[in-house]
Structures are given as structure tokens and as C-alpha cells.
C-alpha positions in Angstrom: 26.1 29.6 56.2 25.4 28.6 52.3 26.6 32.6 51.8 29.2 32.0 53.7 30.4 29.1 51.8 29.7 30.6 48.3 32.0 33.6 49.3 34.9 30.8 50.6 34.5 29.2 47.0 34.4 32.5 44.7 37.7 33.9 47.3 39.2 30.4 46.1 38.1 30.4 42.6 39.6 34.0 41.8 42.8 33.1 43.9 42.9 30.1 41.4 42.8 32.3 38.7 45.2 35.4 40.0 48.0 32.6 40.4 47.3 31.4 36.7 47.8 35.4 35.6 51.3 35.7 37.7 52.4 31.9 36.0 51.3 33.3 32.9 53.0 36.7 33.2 56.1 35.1 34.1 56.5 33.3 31.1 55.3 35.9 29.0 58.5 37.7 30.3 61.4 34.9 30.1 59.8 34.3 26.6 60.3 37.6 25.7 64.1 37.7 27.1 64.5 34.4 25.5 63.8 35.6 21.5 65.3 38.9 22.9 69.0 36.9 23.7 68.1 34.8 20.6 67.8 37.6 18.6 70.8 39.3 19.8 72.6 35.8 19.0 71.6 35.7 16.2 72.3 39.2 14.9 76.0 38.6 16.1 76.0 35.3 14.4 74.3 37.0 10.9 77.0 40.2 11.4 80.1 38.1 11.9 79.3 36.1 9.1 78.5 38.6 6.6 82.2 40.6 8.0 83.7 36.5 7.4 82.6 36.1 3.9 83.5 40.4 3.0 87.4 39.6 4.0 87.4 36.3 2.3 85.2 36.0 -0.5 84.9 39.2 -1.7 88.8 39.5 -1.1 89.6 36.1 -3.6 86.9 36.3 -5.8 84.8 39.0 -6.8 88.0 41.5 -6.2 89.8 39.7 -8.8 87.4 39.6 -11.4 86.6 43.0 -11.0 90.6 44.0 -11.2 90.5 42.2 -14.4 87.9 43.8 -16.3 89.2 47.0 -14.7 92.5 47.0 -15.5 93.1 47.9 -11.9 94.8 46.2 -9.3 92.7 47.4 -6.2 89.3 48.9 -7.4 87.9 45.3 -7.8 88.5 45.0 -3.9 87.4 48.4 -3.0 83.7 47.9 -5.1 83.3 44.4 -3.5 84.2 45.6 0.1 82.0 48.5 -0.7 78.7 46.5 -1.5 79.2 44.1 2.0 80.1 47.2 4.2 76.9 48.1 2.7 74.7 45.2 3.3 76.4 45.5 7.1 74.9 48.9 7.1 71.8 48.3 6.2 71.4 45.4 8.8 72.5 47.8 11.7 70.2 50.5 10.5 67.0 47.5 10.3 68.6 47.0 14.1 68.6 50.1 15.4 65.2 51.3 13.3 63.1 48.6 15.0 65.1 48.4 18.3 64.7 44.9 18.0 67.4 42.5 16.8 67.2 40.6 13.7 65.0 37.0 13.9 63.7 38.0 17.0 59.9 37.6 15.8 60.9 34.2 14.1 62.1 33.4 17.6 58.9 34.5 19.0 56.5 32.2 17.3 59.0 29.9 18.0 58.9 30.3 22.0 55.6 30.5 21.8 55.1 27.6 19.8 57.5 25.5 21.8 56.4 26.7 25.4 52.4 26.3 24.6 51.9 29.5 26.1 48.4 30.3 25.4 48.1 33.6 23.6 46.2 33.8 20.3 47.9 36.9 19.1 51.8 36.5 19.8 52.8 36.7 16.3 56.3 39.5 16.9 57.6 41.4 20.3 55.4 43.9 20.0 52.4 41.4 20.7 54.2 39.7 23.4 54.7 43.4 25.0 50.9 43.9 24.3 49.9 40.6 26.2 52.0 41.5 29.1 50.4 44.4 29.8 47.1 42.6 29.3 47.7 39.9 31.9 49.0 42.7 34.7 45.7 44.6 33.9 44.1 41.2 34.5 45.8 40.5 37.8 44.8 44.0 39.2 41.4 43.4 38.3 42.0 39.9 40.0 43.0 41.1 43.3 40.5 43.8 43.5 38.0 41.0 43.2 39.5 39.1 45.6 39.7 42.3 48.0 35.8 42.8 47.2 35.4 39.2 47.9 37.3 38.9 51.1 35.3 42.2 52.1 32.2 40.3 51.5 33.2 37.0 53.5 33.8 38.7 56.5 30.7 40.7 56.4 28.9 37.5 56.3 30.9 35.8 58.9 30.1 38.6 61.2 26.4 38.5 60.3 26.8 34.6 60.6 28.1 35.0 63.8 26.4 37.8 65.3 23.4 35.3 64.5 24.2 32.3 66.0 25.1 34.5 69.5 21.6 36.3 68.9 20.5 32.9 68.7 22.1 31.7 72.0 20.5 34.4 73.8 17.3 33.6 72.4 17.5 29.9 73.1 18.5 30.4 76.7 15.5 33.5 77.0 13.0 30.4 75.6 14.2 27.8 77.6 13.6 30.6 80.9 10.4 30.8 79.9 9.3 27.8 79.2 10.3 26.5 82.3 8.7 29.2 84.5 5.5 28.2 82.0 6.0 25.0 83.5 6.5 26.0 86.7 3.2 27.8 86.7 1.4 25.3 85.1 2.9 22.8 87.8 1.9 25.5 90.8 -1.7 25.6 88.8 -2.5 22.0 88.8 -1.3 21.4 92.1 -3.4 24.2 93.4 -6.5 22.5 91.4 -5.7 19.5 93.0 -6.2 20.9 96.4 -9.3 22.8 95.6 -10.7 19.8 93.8 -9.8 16.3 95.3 -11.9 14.2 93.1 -9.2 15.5 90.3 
């Protein structure tokens, strides 16, 4: 029975820790759509303010000054419009380069940082990929434990109980006999008493 209750406590013990792993992975997951959507936001926000300031500014300012020293009236606006069409460039190229949007590794640390998920090594999205994959190998490991250790508690509640029927048996086959000992040693006294009545 002390088997049989050491295999009920490991069975809980690594179910304990297999629904830890699934809580974990899940929010491993929403924290990695989360600095995902942020980043996206983000890169909208960055990209819609860069276009903002390369109609206005560049437009008023920059454009002007540069017609002046020129002697131009447009190529002032077309070198100003040139360099932030540029800068936009290079930001979808980062984008696109790194499939990842822009910030989104800030946002990580951020997540992480703000949900206290505990991972030691969640620094970008690449280590939150990396410690997704670790957890799921961690919950397959998990459950094959808890397979091996279901395995186990049945064996020894079948051995258990196999024993305490053996044991039945046993008990009544004892009790059988020590009666008819009884019986016998009734039947002999009984029969010494006649033989001998100064007994």
C-alpha cells in the first residue's frame, strides 16, 4: 500500500507540473502576439509619422532653403522628399529583413517584464520562439511520465489487490484448519477422558 501511495503522489506531482507547462506555454504565446501586434502598431505609428513630417516639414522648410541656395524652385523639394522616402525605405527593408516589426523586442522585455513570466533568457522574439519550443518539449516529456506513472500505479494496484484476495483465501484456508485442529484436539481429549477417568 506505501507503493501504492507513492505512485498516487508522483501521478499528482507531475500532473501539478504538466498543468504549470500548458499555463506557461499559453502565455508564452499571447506574449508573443502581444509585442507581435505591438510591434506592428508601432511600425504603423513610426511609418505614418515619418510620411507626416516628409509632406510637411520637409515640404516648408528644408525645401525652401534648399530652392534658395539652388536657385531652383523645385529641386530643394525633390532632395528633401528624396532623403525621407529614403529613411521610409530603409525602415521597410529592416521590416521585411528581420520579419519582425520594428520595437518588437523592446516590447518583449516589456511583456515579459510586466507579465512576470519566468524565463531567464527572453531578451527578443526569437528567444520567446526558443522558449516555446522548450516548454512543449517539456510537456511531452511530462505526459510520458505521467503515462509511465499511471502504468506503474495500476501494476501495483493489481499486485495490491491480487494480494489482499490471495490473502482472503489464505485467511479463510487457516481459519479451516485451525478449527478442524481444534476439532481434533477436542475429539482427542474427550477420548482421553474416557480412557482415563481420573483425568
Amino acid at each position: 500500500m506505501a507503493t501504492l501511495k507513492s505512485n498516487l503522489q508522483k501521478v499528482s506531482s507531475d500532473t501539478e507540473s504538466l498543468a504549470k507547462d500548458y499555463l506557461k506555454l499559453f502565455s508564452v504565446r499571447q506574449s508573443e502576439k502581444l509585442a507581435i501586434f505591438l510591434g506592428v502598431l508601432m511600425s504603423i505609428f513610426v511609418i505614418a509619422t515619418l510620411v507626416l513630417i516628409l509632406v510637411i516639414i520637409s515640404s516648408f522648410f528644408l525645401a525652401g532653403a534648399l530652392n534658395k541656395l539652388l536657385a531652383s524652385e523645385f529641386w530643394g523639394f525633390v532632395i528633401v522628399g528624396s532623403l525621407y522616402l529614403l529613411a521610409i525605405i530603409l525602415l521597410i527593408v529592416k521590416i521585411f529583413r528581420t520579419s519582425t516589426p520594428l520595437f518588437t523586442n523592446l516590447f518583449v522585455r516589456f511583456i515579459v517584464l510586466v507579465l512576470e513570466l519566468d524565463m531567464d533568457h527572453a531578451k527578443n522574439i526569437k528567444d520567446l520562439k526558443r522558449e516555446k519550443e522548450l516548454i512543449k518539449d517539456k510537456i511531452e516529456t511530462d505526459k510520458t511520465l505521467i503515462e509511465a506513472d499511471f502504468q506503474i500505479l495500476k501494476y501495483n494496484f493489481m499486485g495490491s489487490l491480487f494480494k489482499e484476495i490471495m490473502g482472503l483465501f489464505t485467511s479463510k484456508k487457516k481459519g479451516k484448519e485451525d478449527k478442524n485442529q481444534k476439532e481434533e484436539q477436542d475429539k482427542n481429549e474427550d477420548q482421553d477422558k474416557k480412557e482415563d477417568p481420573s483425568k
